[in-house]
C-alpha positions as CSV (number, residue, x, y, z in Angstrom):
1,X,162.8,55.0,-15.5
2,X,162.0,56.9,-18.8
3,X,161.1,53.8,-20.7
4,X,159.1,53.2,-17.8
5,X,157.0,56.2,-18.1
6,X,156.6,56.5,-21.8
7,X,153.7,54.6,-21.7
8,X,150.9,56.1,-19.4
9,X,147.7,53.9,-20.5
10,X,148.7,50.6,-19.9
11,X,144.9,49.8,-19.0
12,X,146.1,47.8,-16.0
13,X,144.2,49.7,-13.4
14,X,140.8,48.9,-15.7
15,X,139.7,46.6,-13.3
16,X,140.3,48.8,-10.0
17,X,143.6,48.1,-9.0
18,X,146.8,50.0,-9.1
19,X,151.0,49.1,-9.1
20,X,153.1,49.2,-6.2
21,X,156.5,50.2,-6.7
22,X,157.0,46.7,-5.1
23,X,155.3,45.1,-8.2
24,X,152.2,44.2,-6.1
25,X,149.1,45.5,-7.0
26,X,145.9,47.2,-4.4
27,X,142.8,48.6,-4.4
28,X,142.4,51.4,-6.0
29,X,140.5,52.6,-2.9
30,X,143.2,51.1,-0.5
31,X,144.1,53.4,2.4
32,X,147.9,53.5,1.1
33,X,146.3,54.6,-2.1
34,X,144.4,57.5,-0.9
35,X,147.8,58.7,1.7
36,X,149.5,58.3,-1.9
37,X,146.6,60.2,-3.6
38,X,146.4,63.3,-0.9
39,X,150.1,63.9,-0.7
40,X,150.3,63.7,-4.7
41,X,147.7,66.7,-4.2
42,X,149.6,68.6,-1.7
43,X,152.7,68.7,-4.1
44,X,150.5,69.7,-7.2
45,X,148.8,72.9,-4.5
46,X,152.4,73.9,-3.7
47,X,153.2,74.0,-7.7
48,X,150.1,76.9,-7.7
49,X,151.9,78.7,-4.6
50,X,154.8,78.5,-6.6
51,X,153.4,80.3,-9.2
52,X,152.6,83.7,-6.7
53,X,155.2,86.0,-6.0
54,X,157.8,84.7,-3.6
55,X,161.2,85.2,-1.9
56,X,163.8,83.9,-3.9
57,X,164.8,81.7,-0.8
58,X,160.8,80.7,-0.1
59,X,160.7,79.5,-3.1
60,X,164.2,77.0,-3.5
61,X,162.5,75.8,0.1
62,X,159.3,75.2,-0.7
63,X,160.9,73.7,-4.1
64,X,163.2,70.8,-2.3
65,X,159.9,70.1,0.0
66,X,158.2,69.1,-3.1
67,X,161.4,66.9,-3.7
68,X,160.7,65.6,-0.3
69,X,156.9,64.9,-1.0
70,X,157.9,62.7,-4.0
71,X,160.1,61.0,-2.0
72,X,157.4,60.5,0.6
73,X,155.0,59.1,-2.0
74,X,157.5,57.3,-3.0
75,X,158.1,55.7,0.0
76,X,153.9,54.9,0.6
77,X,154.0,53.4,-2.8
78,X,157.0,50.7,-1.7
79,X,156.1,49.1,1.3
80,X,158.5,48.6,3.9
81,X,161.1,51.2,2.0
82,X,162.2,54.2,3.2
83,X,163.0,57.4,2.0
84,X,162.2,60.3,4.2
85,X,164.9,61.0,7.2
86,X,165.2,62.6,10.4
87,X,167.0,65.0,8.2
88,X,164.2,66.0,6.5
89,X,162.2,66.1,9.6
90,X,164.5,68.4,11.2
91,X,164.9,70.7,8.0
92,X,161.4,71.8,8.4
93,X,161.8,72.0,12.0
94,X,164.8,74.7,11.4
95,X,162.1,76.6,8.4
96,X,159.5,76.4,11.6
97,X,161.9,78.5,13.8
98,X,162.9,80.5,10.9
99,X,159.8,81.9,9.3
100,X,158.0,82.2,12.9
101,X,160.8,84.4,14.7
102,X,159.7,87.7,13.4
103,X,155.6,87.0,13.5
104,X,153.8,88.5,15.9
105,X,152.2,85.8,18.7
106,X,148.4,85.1,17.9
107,X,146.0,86.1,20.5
108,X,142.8,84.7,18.4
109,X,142.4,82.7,15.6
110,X,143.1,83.3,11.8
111,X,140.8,83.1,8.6
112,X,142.3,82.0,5.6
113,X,142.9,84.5,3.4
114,X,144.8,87.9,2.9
115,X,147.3,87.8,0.0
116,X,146.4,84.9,-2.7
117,X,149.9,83.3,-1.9
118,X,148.8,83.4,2.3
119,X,145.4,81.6,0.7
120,X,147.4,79.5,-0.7
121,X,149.2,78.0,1.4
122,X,146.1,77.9,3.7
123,X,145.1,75.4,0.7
124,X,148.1,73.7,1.0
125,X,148.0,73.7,5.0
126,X,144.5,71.9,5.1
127,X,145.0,69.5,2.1
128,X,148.7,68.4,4.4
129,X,146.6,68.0,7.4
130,X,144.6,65.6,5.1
131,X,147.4,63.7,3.7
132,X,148.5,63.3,7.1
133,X,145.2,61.8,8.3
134,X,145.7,59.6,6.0
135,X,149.2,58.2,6.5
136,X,148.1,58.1,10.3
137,X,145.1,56.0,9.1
138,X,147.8,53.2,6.8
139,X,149.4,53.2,9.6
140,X,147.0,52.0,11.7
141,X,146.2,48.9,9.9
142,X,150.2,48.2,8.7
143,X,153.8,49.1,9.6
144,X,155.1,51.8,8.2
145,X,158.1,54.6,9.1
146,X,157.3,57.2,11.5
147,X,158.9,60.0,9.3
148,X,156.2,60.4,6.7
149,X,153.9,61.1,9.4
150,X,156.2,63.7,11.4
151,X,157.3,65.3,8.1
152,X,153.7,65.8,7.0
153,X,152.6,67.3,11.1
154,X,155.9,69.8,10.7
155,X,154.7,70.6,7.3
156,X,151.5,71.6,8.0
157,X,152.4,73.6,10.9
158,X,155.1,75.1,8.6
159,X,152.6,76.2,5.6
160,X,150.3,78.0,8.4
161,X,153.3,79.4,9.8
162,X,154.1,80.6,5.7
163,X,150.5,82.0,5.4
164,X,151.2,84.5,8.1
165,X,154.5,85.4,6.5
166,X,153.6,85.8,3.0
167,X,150.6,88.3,4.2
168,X,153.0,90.1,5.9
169,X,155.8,90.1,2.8
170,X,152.3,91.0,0.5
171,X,152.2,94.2,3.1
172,X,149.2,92.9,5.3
173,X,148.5,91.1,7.8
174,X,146.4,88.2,9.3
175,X,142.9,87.9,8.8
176,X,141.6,87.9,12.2
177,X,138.4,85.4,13.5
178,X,136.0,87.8,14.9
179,X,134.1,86.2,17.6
180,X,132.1,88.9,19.0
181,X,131.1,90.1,15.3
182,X,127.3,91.2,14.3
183,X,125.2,87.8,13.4
């Protein structure tokens, strides 16, 4: 793989077309492209949430899901591969239950916001929820696994779920939607 990488501008994709890790090559617009593109995204946002002050544990978490993401990617960019598990899919399913068992049950909606890290991963809830419009989109013009797309819905509800944890380990709390508020 390192020879493989040494050379970045190869000047093949001039013309509007990318690599597949298959060998073939697409539209540079291509639906599998932009699912590639948006969860390419999602990994760099959770690099900047890395960056904020988090829990030791948080953090190796949120590190092997960006493992996971480039696995996923991975698995976009080969058609008919896979790489992403029920394993995987149930990890985030166990963070779910672990990060949500001490927050207090909404009653109203929530703003983005409070601590930078809550922001944060608000960022990196919405730009998931993107990624995973995507992958449902590829999917609904060629085969592919059903993992990507039920890793991605866990992981978005995970990040929200994060963003009301990390406001709370930054010593606030949620921003709350005011519906009734002066106009």
């Amino acid at each position: 793989m390192g020879n493989r990488l040494s050379k970045i501008a190869t000047r093949t994709g001039d013309g509007g077309t990318t690599g597949l890790g298959d060998g073939s090559r697409i539209a540079k617009d291509a639906l599998r492209v932009h699912a590639m593109g948006d969860v390419d995204e999602l990994n760099s946002h959770l690099g900047v949430l890395l960056c904020e002050d988090l829990p030791t544990t948080l953090r190796h978490e949120l590190a092997s899901i960006q493992h996971d993401l480039f696995d996923l990617g991975g698995e976009l960019c080969i058609p008919g591969y896979t790489l992403i598990t029920d394993a995987q899919v149930e990890r985030l399913d166990g963070l779910l239950e672990k990060y949500n068992a001490d927050l207090p049950p909404l009653k109203d909606f929530i703003l983005p916001g409070g601590s930078r890290a809550a922001a944060q991963a608000h960022v990196c809830r919405t730009v998931c929820r993107r990624a995973e419009r995507a992958i449902v989109s590829v999917g609904n013009s060629e085969t592919i696994n059903d993992h990507p797309r039920q890793y991605m819905n866990r992981l978005s509800d995970l990040l929200f779920v994060l963003s009301r944890f990390l406001n709370r380990y930054a010593g606030g709390n949620d921003v709350m939607w005011e519906k009734d508020r002066e106009r």
